[in-house]
C-alpha positions as CSV (number, residue, x, y, z in Angstrom):
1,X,97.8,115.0,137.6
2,X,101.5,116.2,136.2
3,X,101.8,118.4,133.3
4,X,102.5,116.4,130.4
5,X,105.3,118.9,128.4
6,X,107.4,117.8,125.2
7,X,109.5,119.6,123.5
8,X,109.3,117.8,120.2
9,X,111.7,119.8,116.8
10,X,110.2,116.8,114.2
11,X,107.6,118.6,111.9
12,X,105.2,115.7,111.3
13,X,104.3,115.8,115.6
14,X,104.3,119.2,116.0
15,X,101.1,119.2,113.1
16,X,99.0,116.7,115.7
17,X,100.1,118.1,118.9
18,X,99.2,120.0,120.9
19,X,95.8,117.9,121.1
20,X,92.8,119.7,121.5
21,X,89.9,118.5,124.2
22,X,86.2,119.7,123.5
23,X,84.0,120.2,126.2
24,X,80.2,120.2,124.9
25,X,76.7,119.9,125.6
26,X,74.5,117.1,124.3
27,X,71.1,115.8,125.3
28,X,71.5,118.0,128.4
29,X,74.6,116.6,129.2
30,X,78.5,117.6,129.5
31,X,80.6,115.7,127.3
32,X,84.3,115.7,126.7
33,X,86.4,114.8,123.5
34,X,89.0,114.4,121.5
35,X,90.6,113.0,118.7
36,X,93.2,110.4,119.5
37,X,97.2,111.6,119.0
38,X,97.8,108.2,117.7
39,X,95.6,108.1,114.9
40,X,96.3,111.7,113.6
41,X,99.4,111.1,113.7
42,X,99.6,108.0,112.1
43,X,98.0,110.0,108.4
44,X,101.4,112.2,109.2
45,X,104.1,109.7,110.1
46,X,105.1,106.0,110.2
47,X,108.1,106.8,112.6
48,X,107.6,104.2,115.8
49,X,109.5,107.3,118.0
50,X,106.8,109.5,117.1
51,X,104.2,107.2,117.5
52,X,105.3,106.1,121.5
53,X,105.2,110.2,121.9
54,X,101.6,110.2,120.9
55,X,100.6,107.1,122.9
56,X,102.1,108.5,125.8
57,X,100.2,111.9,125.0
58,X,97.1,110.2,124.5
59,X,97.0,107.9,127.6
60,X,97.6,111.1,129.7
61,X,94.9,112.9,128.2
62,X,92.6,109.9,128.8
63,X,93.4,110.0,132.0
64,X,92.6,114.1,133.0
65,X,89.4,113.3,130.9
66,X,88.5,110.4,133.3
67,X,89.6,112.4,136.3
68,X,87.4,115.4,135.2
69,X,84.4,113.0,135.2
Protein backbone atom coordinates (compact mmCIF):
# COMPACT_ATOMS: atom_id res chain seq x y z
CA UNK A 1 0.00 0.00 0.00
CA UNK A 2 1.45 3.70 -0.93
CA UNK A 3 1.89 6.37 1.63
CA UNK A 4 -0.95 8.53 1.39
CA UNK A 5 0.93 12.31 2.09
CA UNK A 6 -0.86 15.75 1.68
CA UNK A 7 0.44 18.70 2.28
CA UNK A 8 -2.73 20.60 3.02
CA UNK A 9 -2.07 25.02 4.36
CA UNK A 10 -6.28 25.27 4.81
CA UNK A 11 -6.91 25.43 8.68
CA UNK A 12 -10.33 23.76 8.82
CA UNK A 13 -8.35 20.04 7.27
CA UNK A 14 -5.45 20.37 9.04
CA UNK A 15 -8.00 20.16 12.51
CA UNK A 16 -9.35 16.49 11.18
CA UNK A 17 -6.21 15.23 9.66
CA UNK A 18 -3.99 13.47 10.40
CA UNK A 19 -6.75 10.67 11.25
CA UNK A 20 -6.09 8.55 13.98
CA UNK A 21 -6.68 4.47 13.78
CA UNK A 22 -7.30 2.63 17.17
CA UNK A 23 -6.30 -0.77 17.54
CA UNK A 24 -8.22 -2.46 20.70
CA UNK A 25 -9.23 -5.46 22.37
CA UNK A 26 -12.90 -6.42 22.75
CA UNK A 27 -14.58 -9.73 23.69
CA UNK A 28 -11.06 -11.24 23.19
CA UNK A 29 -10.79 -9.92 19.97
CA UNK A 30 -8.48 -7.33 17.94
CA UNK A 31 -10.41 -4.60 16.50
CA UNK A 32 -9.46 -1.61 14.50
CA UNK A 33 -11.14 1.92 14.21
CA UNK A 34 -11.62 5.12 13.36
CA UNK A 35 -13.63 7.96 12.83
CA UNK A 36 -14.35 8.79 9.28
CA UNK A 37 -12.34 12.08 7.63
CA UNK A 38 -15.54 12.90 5.96
CA UNK A 39 -17.73 13.29 8.64
CA UNK A 40 -15.34 15.29 11.01
CA UNK A 41 -14.68 17.29 8.58
CA UNK A 42 -17.92 18.09 7.43
CA UNK A 43 -18.72 19.88 11.46
CA UNK A 44 -15.39 22.06 10.20
CA UNK A 45 -16.05 22.89 6.53
CA UNK A 46 -18.57 22.85 3.72
CA UNK A 47 -15.78 23.44 1.06
CA UNK A 48 -16.33 20.38 -1.69
CA UNK A 49 -12.16 20.68 -2.24
CA UNK A 50 -11.76 19.77 1.18
CA UNK A 51 -14.27 17.29 1.31
CA UNK A 52 -12.67 15.08 -2.01
CA UNK A 53 -9.26 15.38 0.30
CA UNK A 54 -11.02 13.61 3.08
CA UNK A 55 -12.78 11.02 0.88
CA UNK A 56 -9.65 10.24 -0.66
CA UNK A 57 -8.06 9.99 2.94
CA UNK A 58 -10.64 7.97 4.14
CA UNK A 59 -10.93 5.35 1.29
CA UNK A 60 -7.18 4.83 1.79
CA UNK A 61 -7.39 4.24 5.36
CA UNK A 62 -10.20 1.77 4.73
CA UNK A 63 -8.28 0.05 2.65
CA UNK A 64 -4.79 -0.50 5.07
CA UNK A 65 -7.51 -1.41 7.75
CA UNK A 66 -8.97 -4.14 5.38
CA UNK A 67 -5.45 -5.19 4.46
CA UNK A 68 -4.34 -5.46 8.09
CA UNK A 69 -7.27 -7.91 8.65
Amino acid sequence: MPVVRYTIRLPDLNMALPCRVSVYAEGGKTKIGMMKPSAMLKMLSDSPALSRVAQEVEEAIIQMIAEAK
